[in-house]
C-alpha positions as CSV (number, residue, x, y, z in Angstrom):
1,X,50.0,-8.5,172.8
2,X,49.7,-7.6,168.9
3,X,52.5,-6.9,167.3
4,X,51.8,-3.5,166.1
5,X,51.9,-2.7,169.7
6,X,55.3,-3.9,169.6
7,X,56.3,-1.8,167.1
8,X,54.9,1.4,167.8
9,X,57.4,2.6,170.5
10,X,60.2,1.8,167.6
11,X,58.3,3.3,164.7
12,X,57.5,6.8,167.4
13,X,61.2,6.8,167.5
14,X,62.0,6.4,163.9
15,X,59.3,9.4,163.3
16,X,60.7,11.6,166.0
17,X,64.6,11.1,166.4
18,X,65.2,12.7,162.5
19,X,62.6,15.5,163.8
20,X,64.7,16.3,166.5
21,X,67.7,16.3,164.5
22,X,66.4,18.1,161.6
23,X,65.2,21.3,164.0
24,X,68.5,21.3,165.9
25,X,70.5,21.5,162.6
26,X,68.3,24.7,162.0
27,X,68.9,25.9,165.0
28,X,72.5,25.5,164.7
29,X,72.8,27.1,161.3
30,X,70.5,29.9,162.5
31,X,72.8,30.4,165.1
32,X,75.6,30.7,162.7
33,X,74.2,33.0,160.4
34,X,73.1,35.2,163.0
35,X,76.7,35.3,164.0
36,X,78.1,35.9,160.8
37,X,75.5,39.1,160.5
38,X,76.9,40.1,163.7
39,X,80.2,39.5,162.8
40,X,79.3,41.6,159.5
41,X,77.6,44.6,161.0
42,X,81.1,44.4,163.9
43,X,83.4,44.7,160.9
44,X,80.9,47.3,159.2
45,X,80.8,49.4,162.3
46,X,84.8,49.4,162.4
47,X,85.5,50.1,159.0
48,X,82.7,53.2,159.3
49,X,84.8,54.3,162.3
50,X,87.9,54.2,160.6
51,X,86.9,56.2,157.8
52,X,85.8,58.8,160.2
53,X,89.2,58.8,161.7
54,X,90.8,59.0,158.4
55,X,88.7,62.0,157.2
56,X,89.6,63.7,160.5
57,X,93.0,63.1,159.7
58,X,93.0,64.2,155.6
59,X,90.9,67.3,157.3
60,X,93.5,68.2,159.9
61,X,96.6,67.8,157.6
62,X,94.6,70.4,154.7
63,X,93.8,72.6,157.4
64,X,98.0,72.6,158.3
65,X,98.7,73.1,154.5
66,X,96.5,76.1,154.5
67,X,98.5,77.5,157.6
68,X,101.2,76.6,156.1
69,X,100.5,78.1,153.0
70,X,99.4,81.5,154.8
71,X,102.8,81.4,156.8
72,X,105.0,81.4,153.7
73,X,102.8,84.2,152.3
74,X,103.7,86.1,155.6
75,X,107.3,85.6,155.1
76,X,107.3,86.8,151.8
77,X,105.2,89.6,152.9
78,X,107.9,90.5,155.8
79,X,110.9,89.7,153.6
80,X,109.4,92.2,151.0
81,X,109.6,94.7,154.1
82,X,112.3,94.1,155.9
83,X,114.4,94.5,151.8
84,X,112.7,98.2,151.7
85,X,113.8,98.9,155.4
86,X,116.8,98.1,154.4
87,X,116.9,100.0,151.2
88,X,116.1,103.0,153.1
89,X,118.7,102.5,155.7
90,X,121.2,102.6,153.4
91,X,120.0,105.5,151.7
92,X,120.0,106.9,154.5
93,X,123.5,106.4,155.9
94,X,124.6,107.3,151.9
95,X,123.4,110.4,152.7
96,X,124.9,110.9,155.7
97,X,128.2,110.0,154.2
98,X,127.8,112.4,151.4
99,X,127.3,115.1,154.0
100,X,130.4,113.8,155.9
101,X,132.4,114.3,153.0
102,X,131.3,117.5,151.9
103,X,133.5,120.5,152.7
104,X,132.7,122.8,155.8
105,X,133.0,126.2,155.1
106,X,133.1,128.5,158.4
107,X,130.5,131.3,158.4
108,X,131.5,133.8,160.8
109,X,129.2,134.9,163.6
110,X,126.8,132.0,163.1
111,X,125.3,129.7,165.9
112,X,126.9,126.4,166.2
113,X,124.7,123.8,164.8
114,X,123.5,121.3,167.0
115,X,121.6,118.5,164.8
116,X,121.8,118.2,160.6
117,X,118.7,120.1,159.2
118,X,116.0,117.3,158.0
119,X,117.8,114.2,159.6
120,X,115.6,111.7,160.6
121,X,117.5,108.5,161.0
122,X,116.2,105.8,163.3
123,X,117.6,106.0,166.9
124,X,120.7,103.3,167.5
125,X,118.2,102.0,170.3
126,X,115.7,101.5,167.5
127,X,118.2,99.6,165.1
128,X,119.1,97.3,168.1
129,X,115.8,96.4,168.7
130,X,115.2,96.0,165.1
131,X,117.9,93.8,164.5
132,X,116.7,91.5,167.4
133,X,113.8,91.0,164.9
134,X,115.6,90.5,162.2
135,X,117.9,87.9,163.7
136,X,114.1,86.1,165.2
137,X,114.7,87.0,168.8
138,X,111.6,88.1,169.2
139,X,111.0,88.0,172.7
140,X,114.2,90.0,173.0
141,X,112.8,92.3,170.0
142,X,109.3,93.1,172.2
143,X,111.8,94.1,175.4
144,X,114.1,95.8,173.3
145,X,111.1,97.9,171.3
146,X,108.9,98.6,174.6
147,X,112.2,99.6,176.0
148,X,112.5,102.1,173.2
149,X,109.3,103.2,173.5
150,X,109.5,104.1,177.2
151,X,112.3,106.3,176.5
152,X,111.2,108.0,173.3
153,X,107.1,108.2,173.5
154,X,107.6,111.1,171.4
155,X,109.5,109.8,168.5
156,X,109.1,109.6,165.2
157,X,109.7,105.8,165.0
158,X,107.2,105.2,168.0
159,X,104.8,103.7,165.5
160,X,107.0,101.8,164.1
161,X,108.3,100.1,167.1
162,X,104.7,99.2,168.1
163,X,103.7,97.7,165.0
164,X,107.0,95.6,165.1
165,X,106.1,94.3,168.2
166,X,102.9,93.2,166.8
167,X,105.1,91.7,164.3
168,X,106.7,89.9,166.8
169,X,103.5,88.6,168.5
170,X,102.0,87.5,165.7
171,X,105.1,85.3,164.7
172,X,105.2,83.9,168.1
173,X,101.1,83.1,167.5
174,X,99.5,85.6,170.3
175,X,97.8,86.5,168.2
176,X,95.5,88.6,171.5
177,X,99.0,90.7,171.8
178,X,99.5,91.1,168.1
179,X,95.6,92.3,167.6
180,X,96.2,95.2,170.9
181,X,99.8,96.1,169.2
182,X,98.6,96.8,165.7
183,X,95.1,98.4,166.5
184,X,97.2,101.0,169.1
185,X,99.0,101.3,165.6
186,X,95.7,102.3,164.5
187,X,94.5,104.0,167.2
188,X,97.6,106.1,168.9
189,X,99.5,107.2,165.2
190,X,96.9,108.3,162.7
191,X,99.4,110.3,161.0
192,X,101.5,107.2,160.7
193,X,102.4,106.2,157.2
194,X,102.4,102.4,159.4
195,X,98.8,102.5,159.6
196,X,97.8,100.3,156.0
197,X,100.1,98.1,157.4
198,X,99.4,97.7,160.6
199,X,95.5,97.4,159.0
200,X,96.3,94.8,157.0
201,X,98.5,93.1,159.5
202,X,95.1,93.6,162.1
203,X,93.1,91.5,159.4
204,X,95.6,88.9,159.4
205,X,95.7,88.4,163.0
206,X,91.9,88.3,162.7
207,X,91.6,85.9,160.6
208,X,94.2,83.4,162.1
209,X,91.6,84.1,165.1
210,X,88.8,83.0,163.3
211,X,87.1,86.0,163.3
212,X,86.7,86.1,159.7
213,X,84.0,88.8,159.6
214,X,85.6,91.9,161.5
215,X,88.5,91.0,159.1
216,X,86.9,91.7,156.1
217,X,85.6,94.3,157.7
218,X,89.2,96.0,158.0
219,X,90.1,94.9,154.7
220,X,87.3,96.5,153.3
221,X,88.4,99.4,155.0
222,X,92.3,99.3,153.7
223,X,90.8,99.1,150.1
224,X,88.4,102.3,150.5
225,X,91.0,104.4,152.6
226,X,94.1,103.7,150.8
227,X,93.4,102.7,147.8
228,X,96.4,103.1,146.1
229,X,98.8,101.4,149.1
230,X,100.5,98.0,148.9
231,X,98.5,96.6,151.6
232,X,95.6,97.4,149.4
233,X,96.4,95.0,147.0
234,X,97.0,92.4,149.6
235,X,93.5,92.8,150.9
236,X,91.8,92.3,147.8
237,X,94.1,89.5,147.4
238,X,92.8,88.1,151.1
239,X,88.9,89.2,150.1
240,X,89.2,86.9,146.9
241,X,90.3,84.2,149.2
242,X,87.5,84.7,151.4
């Protein structure tokens, strides 16, 4: 047999053996790099969901800042209230001092009085229920208010009472209640001085229920009505904001 026949099984071998390893090192390093991609567009993927999440987040606390930011205005709004209440309480029980102190003189075949001409002080059942408010019992204050308003449909502070108990809802964040309390405001007492109020309180309540478009609406409203009120300039201050 020649000897080239001899050799040609070793010299195949020597040809295909570093063939064969050659293509399975590409393989192989295909194989990595294809994992590495995968490993890149895993990581890619993760990090792109994590941003998400973390713009949720930022989103959800700016969206608490602005509520809080609106609750502290309403504070301020209700502590600037709650001073004038005050204030006219007390000019109101200065007065009835002064009357207390001044000296009866006895007209002689005259009626009896039965009430002081021109008072109009708040009922004691309205000051209790208007304490309960002031002291944040406001579940207590909308019991104590209906209550009041059950017994004296007819009074003079009937429109207050129902606007405070819109007051109260809207503190406690129903705001369905609060929107039906100060539109009876609205609605029941037209001669109310209440009623820029309770309109202004009304937009409010919209707003915090999204329903930013019937709230400009009644701002709108407070600005062309009563011009010249407090609430007024509240609603152009909301409009601006809008």
């Amino acid at each position: 047999m020649p000897s080239y026949c001899r050799l040609a099984p070793y010299l195949f071998l020597c040809f295909f053996l570093p063939g064969c390893a050659a293509n399975d090192l590409v393989v192989k390093r295909q194989a990595e790099s294809e994992a590495k991609i995968e490993f890149l567009i895993q990581s890619s993927k993760k990090a792109e969901q994590r941003h998400n999440e973390l713009a949720g987040l930022l989103q959800v606390q700016d969206d608490r800042l602005q509520s809080i930011a609106g609750e502290i205005k309403l504070l301020k709004d209700e502590n600037r209230e709650l001073r004038a209440f005050r204030d006219e309480i007390k000019a109101k029980v200065a007065g009835l001092v002064q009357q207390s102190q001044t000296p009866k003189i006895e007209i002689v075949n005259q009626p009896l009085p039965t009430k002081a001409a021109g008072y109009s002080g708040p009922p004691a059942e309205y000051l209790k229920s208007f304490g309960l408010y002031s002291a944040n019992n406001f579940p207590a204050a909308i019991e104590a208010f209906d209550s009041f308003l059950k017994n004296n449909p007819q009074s003079d502070y009937a429109a207050n009472a129902v606007y405070w108990i819109g007051e109260c809802y809207y503190t406690l964040s129903d705001f369905p209640k609060a929107k039906e309390a100060f539109s009876k405001v609205v609605e029941s007492y037209p001669k109310s001085t209440k009623i820029p109020d309770a309109l202004l309180k009304l937009g409010y309540t919209l707003s915090a229920m999204k329903d930013k478009e019937k709230a400009t609406g009644i701002y709108e409203r407070i600005i062309t009505s009563y011009p010249s009120s407090p609430a007024a300039i509240k609603a152009r201050e909301r409009l601006n904001e809008h």
